[in-house]
N, CA, C and O atoms as CSV, one atom per row, in Angstrom:
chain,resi,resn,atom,element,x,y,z
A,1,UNK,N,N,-16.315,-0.326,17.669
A,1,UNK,CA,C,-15.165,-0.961,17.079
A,1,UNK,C,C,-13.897,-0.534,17.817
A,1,UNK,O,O,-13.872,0.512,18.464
A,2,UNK,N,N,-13.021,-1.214,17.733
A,2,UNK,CA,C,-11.637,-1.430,18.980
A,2,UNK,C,C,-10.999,-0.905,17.630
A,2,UNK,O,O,-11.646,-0.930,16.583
A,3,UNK,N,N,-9.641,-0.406,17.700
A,3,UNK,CA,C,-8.130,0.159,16.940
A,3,UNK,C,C,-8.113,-1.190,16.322
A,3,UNK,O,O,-8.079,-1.402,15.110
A,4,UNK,N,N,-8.151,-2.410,17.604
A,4,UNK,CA,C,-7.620,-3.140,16.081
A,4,UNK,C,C,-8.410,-4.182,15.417
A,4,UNK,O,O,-7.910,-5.031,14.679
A,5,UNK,N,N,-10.028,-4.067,15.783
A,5,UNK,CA,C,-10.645,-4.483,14.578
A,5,UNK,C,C,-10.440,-3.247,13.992
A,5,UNK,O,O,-9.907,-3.837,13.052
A,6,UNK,N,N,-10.341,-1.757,13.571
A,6,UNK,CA,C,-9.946,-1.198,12.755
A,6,UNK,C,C,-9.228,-1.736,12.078
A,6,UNK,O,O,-9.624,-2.393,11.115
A,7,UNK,N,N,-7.956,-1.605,12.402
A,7,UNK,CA,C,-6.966,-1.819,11.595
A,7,UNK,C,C,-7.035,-3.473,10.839
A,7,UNK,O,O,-6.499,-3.644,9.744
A,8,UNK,N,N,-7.536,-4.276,11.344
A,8,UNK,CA,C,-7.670,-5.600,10.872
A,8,UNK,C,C,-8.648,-5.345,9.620
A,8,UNK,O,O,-8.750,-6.132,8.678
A,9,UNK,N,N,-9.318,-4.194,9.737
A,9,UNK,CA,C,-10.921,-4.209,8.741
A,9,UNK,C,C,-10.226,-3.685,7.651
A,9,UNK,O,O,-10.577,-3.993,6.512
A,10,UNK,N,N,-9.042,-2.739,7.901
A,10,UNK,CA,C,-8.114,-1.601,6.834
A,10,UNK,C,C,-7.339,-3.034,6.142
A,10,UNK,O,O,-7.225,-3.226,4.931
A,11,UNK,N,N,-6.957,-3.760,6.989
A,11,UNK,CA,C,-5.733,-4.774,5.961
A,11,UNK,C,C,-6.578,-5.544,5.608
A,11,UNK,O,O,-6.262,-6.018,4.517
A,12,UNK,N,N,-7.897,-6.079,6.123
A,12,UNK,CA,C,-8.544,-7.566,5.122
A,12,UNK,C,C,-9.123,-6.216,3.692
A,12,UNK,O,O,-8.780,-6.471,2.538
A,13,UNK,N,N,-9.655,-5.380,3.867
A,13,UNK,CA,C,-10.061,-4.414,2.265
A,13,UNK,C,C,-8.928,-4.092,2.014
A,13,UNK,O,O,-9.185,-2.889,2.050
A,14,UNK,N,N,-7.592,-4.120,1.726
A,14,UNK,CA,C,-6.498,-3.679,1.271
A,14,UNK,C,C,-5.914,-5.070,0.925
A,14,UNK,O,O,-5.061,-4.960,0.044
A,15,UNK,N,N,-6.074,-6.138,1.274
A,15,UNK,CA,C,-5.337,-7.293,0.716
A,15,UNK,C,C,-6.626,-7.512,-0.434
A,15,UNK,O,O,-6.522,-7.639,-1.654
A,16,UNK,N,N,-7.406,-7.510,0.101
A,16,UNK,CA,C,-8.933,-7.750,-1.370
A,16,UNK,C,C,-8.700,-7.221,-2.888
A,16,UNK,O,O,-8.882,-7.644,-4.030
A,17,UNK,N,N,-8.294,-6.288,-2.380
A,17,UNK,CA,C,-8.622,-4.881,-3.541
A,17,UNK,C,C,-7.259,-5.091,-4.054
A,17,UNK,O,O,-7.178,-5.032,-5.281
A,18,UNK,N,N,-6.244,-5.306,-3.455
A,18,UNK,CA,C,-5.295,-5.594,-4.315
A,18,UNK,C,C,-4.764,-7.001,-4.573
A,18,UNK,O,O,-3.768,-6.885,-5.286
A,19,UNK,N,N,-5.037,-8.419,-4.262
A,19,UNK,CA,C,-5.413,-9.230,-4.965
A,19,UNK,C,C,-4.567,-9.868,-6.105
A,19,UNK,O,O,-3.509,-10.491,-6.179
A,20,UNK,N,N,-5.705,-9.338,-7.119
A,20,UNK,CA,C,-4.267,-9.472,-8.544
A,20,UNK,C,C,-3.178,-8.815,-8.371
A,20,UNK,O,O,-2.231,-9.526,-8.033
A,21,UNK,N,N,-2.938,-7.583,-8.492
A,21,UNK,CA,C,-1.745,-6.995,-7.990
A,21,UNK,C,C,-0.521,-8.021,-7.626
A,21,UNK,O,O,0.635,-8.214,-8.002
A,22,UNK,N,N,-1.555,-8.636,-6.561
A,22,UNK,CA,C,0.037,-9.346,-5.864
A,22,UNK,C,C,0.193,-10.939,-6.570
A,22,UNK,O,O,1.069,-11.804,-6.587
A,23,UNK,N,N,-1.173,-10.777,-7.124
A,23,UNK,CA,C,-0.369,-12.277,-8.132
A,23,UNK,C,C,0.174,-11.670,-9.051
A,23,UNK,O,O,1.120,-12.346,-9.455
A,24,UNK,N,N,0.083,-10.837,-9.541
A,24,UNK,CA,C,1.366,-10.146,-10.333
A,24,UNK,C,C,2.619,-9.954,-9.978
A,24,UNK,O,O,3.610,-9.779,-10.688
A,25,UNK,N,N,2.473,-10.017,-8.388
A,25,UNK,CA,C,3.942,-9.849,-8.170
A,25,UNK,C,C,4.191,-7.997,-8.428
A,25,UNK,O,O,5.169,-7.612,-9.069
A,26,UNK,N,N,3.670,-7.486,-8.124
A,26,UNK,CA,C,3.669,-5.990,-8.538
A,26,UNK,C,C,3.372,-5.028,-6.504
A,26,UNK,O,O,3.773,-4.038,-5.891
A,27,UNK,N,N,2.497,-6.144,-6.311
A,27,UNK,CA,C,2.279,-5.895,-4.686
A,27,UNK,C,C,3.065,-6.967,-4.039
A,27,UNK,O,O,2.899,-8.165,-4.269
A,28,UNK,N,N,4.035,-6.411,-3.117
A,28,UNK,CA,C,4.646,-7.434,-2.326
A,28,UNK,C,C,4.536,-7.355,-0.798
A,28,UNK,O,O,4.890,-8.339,-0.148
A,29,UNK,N,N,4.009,-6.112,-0.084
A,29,UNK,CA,C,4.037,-5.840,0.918
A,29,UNK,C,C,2.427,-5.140,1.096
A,29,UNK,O,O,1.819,-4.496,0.241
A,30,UNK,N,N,2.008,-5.464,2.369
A,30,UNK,CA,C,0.629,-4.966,2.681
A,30,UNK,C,C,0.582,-5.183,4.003
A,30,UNK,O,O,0.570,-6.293,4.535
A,31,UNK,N,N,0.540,-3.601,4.826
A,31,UNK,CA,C,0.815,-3.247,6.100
A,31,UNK,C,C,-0.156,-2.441,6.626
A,31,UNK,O,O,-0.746,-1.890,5.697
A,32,UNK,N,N,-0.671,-2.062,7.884
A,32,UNK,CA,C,-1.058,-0.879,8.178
A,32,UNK,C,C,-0.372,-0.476,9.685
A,32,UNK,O,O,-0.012,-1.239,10.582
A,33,UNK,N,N,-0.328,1.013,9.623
A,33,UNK,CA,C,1.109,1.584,10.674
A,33,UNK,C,C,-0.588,2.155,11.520
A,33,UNK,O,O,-1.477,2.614,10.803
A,34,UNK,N,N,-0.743,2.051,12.739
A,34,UNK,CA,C,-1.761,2.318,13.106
A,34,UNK,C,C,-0.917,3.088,14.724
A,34,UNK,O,O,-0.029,2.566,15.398
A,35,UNK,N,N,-1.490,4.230,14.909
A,35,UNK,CA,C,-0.798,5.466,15.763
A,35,UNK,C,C,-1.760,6.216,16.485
A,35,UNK,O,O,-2.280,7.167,15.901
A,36,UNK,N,N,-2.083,5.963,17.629
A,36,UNK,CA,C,-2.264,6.526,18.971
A,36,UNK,C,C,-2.118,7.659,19.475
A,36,UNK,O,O,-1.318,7.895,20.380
A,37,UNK,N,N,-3.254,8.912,18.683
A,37,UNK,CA,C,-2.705,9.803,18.848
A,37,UNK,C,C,-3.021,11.045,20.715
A,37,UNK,O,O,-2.761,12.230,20.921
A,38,UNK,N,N,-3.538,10.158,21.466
A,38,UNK,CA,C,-4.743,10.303,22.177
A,38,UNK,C,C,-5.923,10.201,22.364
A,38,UNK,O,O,-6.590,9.911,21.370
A,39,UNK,N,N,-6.708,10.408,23.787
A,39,UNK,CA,C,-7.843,10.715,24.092
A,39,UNK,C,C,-8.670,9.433,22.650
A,39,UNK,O,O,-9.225,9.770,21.604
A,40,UNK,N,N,-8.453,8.153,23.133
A,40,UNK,CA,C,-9.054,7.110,22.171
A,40,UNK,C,C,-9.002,7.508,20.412
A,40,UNK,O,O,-9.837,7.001,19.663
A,41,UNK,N,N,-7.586,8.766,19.710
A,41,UNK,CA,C,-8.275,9.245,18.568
A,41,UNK,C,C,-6.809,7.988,17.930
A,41,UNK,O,O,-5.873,7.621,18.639
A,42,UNK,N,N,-6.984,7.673,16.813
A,42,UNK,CA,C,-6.035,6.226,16.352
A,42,UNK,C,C,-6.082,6.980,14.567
A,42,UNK,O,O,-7.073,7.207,13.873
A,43,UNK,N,N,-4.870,7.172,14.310
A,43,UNK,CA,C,-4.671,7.249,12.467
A,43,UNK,C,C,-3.701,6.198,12.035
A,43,UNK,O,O,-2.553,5.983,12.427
A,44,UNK,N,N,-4.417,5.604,11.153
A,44,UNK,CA,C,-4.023,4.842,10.154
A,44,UNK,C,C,-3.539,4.851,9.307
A,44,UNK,O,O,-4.395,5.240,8.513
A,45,UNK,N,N,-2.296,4.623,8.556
A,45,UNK,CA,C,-1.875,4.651,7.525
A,45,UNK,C,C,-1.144,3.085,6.506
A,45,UNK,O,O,-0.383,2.222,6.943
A,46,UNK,N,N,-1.749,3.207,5.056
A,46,UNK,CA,C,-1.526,1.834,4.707
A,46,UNK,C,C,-0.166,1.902,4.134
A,46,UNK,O,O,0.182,2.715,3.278
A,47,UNK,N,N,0.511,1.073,4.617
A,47,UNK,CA,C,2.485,0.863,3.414
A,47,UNK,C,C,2.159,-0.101,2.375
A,47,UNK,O,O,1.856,-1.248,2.704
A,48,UNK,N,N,2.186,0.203,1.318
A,48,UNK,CA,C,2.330,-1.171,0.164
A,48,UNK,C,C,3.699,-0.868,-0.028
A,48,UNK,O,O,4.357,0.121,0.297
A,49,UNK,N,N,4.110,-2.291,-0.834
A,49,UNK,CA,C,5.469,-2.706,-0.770
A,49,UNK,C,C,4.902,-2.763,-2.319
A,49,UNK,O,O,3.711,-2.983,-2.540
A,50,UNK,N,N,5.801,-2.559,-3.300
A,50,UNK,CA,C,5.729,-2.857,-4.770
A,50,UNK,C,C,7.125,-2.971,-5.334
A,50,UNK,O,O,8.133,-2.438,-4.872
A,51,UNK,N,N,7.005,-4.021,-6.784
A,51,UNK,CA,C,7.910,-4.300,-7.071
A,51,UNK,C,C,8.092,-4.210,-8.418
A,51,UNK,O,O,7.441,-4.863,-9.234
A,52,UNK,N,N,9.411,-3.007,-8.830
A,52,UNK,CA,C,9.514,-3.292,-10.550
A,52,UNK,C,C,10.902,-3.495,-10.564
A,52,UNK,O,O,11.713,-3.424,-9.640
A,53,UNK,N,N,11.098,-3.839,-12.107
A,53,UNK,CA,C,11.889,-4.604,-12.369
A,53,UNK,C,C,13.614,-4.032,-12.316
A,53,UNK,O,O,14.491,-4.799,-12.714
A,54,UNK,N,N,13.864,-3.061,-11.952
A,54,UNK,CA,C,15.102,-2.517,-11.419
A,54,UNK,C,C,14.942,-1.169,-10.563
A,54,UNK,O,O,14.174,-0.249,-10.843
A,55,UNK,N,N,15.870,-1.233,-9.395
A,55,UNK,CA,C,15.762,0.135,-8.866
A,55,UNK,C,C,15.678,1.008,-9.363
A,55,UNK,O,O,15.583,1.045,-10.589
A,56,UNK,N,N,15.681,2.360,-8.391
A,56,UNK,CA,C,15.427,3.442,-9.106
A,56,UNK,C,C,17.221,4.172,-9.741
A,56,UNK,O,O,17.555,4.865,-10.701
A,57,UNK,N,N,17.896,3.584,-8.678
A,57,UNK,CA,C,19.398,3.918,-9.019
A,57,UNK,C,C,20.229,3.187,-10.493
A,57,UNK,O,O,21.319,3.352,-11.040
A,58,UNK,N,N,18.901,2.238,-10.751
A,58,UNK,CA,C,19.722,1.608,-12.196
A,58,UNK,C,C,19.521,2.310,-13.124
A,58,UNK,O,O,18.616,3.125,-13.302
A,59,UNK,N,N,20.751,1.891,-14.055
A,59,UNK,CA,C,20.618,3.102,-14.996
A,59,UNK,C,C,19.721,2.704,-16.000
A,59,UNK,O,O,19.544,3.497,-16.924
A,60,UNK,N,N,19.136,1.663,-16.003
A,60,UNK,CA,C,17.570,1.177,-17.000
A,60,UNK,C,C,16.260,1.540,-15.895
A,60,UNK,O,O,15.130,1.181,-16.228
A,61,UNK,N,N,16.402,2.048,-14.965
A,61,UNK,CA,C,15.680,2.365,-14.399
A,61,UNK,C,C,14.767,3.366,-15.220
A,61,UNK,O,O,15.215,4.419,-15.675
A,62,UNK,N,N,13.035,2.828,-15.422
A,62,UNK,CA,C,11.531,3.748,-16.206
A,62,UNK,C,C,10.824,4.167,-15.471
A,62,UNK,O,O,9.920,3.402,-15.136
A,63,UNK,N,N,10.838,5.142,-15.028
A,63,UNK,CA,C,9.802,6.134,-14.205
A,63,UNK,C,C,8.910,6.186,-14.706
A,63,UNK,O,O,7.944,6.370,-13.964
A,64,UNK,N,N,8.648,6.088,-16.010
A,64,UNK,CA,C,7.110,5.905,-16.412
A,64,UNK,C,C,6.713,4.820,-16.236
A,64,UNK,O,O,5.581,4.967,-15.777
A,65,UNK,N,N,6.962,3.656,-16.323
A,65,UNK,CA,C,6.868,2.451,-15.350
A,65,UNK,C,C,6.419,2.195,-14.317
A,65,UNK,O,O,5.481,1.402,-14.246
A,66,UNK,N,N,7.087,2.938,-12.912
A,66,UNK,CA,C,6.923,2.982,-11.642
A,66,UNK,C,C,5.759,4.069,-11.738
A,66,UNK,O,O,4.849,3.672,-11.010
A,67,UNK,N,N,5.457,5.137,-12.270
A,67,UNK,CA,C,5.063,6.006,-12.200
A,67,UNK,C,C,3.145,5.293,-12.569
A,67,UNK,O,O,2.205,5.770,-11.933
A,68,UNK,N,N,2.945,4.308,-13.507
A,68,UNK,CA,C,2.351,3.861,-14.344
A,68,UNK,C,C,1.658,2.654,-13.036
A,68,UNK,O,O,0.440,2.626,-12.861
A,69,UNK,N,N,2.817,1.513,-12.020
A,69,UNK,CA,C,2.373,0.988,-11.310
A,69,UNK,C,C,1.993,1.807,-10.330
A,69,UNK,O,O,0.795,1.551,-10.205
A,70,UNK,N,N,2.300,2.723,-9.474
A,70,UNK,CA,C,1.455,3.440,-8.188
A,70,UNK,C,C,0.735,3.780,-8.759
A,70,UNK,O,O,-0.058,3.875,-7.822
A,71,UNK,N,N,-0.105,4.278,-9.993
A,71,UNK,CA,C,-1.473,4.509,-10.257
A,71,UNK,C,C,-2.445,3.256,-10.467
A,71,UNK,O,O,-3.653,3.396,-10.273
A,72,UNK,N,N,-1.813,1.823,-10.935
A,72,UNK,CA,C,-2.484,0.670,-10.711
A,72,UNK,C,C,-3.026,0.668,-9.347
A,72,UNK,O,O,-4.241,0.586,-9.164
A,73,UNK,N,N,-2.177,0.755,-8.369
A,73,UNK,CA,C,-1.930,0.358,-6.628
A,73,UNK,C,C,-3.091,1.556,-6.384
A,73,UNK,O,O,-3.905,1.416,-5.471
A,74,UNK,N,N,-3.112,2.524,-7.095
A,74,UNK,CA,C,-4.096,3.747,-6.390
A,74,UNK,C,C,-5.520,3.334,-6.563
A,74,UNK,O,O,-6.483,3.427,-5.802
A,75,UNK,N,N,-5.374,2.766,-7.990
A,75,UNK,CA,C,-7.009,2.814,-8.736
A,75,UNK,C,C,-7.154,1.505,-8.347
A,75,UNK,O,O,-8.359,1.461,-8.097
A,76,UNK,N,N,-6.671,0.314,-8.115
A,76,UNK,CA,C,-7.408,-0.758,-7.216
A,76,UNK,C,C,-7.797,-0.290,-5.791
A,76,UNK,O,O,-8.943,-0.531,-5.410
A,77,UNK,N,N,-6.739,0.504,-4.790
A,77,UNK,CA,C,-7.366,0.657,-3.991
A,77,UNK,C,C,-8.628,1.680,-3.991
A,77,UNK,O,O,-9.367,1.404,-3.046
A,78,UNK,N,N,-8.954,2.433,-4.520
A,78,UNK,CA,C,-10.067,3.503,-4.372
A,78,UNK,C,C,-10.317,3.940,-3.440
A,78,UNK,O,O,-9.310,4.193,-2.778
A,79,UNK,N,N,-11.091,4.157,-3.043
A,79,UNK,CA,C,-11.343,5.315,-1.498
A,79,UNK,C,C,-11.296,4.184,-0.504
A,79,UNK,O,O,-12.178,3.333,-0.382
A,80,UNK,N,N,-10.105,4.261,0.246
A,80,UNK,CA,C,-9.777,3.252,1.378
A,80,UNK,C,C,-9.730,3.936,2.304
A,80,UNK,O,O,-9.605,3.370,3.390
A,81,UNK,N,N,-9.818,5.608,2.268
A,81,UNK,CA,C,-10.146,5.916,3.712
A,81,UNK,C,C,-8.733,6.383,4.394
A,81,UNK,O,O,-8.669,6.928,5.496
A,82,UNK,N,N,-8.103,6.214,3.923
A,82,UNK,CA,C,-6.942,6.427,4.767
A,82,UNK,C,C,-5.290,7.022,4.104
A,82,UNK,O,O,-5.297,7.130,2.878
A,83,UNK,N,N,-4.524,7.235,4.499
A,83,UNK,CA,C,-3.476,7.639,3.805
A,83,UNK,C,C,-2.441,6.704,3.218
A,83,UNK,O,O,-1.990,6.138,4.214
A,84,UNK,N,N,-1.859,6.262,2.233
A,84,UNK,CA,C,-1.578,5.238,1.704
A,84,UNK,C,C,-0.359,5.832,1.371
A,84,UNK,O,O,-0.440,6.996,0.981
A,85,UNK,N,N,1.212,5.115,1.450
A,85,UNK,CA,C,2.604,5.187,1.253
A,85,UNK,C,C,2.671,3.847,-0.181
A,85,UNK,O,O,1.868,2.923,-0.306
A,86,UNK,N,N,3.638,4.087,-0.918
A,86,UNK,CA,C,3.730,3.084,-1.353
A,86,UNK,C,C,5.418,3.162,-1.368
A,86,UNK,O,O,5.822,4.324,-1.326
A,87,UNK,N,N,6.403,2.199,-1.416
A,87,UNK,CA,C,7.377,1.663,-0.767
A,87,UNK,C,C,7.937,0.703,-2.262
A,87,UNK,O,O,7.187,-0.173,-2.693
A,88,UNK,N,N,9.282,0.978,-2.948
A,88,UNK,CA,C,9.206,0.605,-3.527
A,88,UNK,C,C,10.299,-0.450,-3.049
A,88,UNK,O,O,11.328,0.020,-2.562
A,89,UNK,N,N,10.174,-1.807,-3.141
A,89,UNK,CA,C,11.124,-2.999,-2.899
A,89,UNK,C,C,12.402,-3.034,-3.831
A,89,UNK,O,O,12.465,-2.867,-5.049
A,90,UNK,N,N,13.263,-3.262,-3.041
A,90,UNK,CA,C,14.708,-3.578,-3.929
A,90,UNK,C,C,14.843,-5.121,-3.987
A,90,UNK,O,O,15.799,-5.635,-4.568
Protein backbone atom coordinates (compact mmCIF):
# COMPACT_ATOMS: atom_id res chain seq x y z
CA UNK A 1 0.00 0.00 0.00
CA UNK A 2 1.28 3.64 -1.18
CA UNK A 3 0.79 6.88 1.69
CA UNK A 4 -1.94 7.67 -0.27
CA UNK A 5 -4.03 4.73 -0.68
CA UNK A 6 -3.37 5.02 3.07
CA UNK A 7 -4.58 7.99 3.63
CA UNK A 8 -7.54 7.63 1.09
CA UNK A 9 -8.41 4.17 3.16
CA UNK A 10 -8.18 6.61 6.66
CA UNK A 11 -10.79 9.26 5.01
CA UNK A 12 -13.27 6.70 3.08
CA UNK A 13 -13.56 4.75 7.15
CA UNK A 14 -13.77 8.18 8.71
CA UNK A 15 -16.44 9.66 6.39
CA UNK A 16 -18.45 6.04 6.97
CA UNK A 17 -18.33 5.97 10.57
CA UNK A 18 -19.29 9.31 10.86
CA UNK A 19 -22.08 9.53 8.44
CA UNK A 20 -24.98 10.53 10.62
CA UNK A 21 -22.93 12.81 12.45
CA UNK A 22 -22.70 14.91 9.49
CA UNK A 23 -26.32 14.70 8.60
CA UNK A 24 -26.64 16.11 11.81
CA UNK A 25 -24.70 18.74 10.95
CA UNK A 26 -22.58 18.07 14.14
CA UNK A 27 -19.56 16.85 11.65
CA UNK A 28 -18.62 19.47 9.23
CA UNK A 29 -15.11 18.85 8.37
CA UNK A 30 -13.29 15.45 7.58
CA UNK A 31 -9.54 15.62 6.79
CA UNK A 32 -6.49 13.62 7.12
CA UNK A 33 -2.94 15.64 7.69
CA UNK A 34 -0.67 12.82 6.43
CA UNK A 35 3.40 13.59 7.30
CA UNK A 36 6.52 12.17 5.95
CA UNK A 37 8.47 11.40 8.51
CA UNK A 38 11.32 9.48 6.60
CA UNK A 39 12.98 6.44 5.40
CA UNK A 40 9.19 5.51 3.69
CA UNK A 41 7.75 5.91 7.67
CA UNK A 42 4.19 8.33 6.97
CA UNK A 43 1.85 9.41 10.33
CA UNK A 44 -1.44 10.19 9.99
CA UNK A 45 -3.55 12.23 11.71
CA UNK A 46 -7.50 12.73 11.34
CA UNK A 47 -9.01 16.75 11.82
CA UNK A 48 -12.82 16.66 12.27
CA UNK A 49 -14.42 19.89 12.00
CA UNK A 50 -17.62 19.98 14.41
CA UNK A 51 -20.26 22.19 14.97
CA UNK A 52 -22.29 23.53 18.09
CA UNK A 53 -24.46 25.94 18.47
CA UNK A 54 -22.33 28.97 19.82
CA UNK A 55 -18.66 29.47 20.34
CA UNK A 56 -16.78 28.80 23.01
CA UNK A 57 -16.31 32.71 23.74
CA UNK A 58 -20.22 33.12 23.98
CA UNK A 59 -21.44 33.73 26.98
CA UNK A 60 -24.29 30.81 26.43
CA UNK A 61 -21.57 28.93 25.52
CA UNK A 62 -22.22 24.58 27.29
CA UNK A 63 -19.21 22.72 27.70
CA UNK A 64 -21.15 19.97 28.62
CA UNK A 65 -22.50 20.11 25.26
CA UNK A 66 -19.28 20.28 23.35
CA UNK A 67 -17.86 18.11 25.84
CA UNK A 68 -20.95 15.53 25.24
CA UNK A 69 -20.39 15.97 21.13
CA UNK A 70 -16.45 14.96 20.97
CA UNK A 71 -17.47 11.85 22.78
CA UNK A 72 -20.26 11.20 20.00
CA UNK A 73 -17.26 11.97 17.26
CA UNK A 74 -15.01 9.49 19.50
CA UNK A 75 -17.50 6.58 19.94
CA UNK A 76 -18.57 6.60 16.19
CA UNK A 77 -15.17 6.65 15.26
CA UNK A 78 -13.76 3.67 17.42
CA UNK A 79 -10.42 2.35 16.88
CA UNK A 80 -9.43 4.24 13.65
CA UNK A 81 -5.95 3.71 14.21
CA UNK A 82 -4.72 6.89 14.28
CA UNK A 83 -4.62 10.18 16.18
CA UNK A 84 -7.71 12.21 15.84
CA UNK A 85 -7.98 16.35 16.53
CA UNK A 86 -11.29 17.56 16.65
CA UNK A 87 -11.63 21.35 15.57
CA UNK A 88 -14.39 23.15 16.67
CA UNK A 89 -16.11 25.44 13.70
CA UNK A 90 -17.18 29.01 14.27
Amino acid sequence: MTPTTDVRGLQGKAEARLASLREEKLVTRIAVLSTLLGQDKVTERLMIGMSVETHKTSPDFDQQKCSQAKSRIMQALGDIDCDVFIEMDR
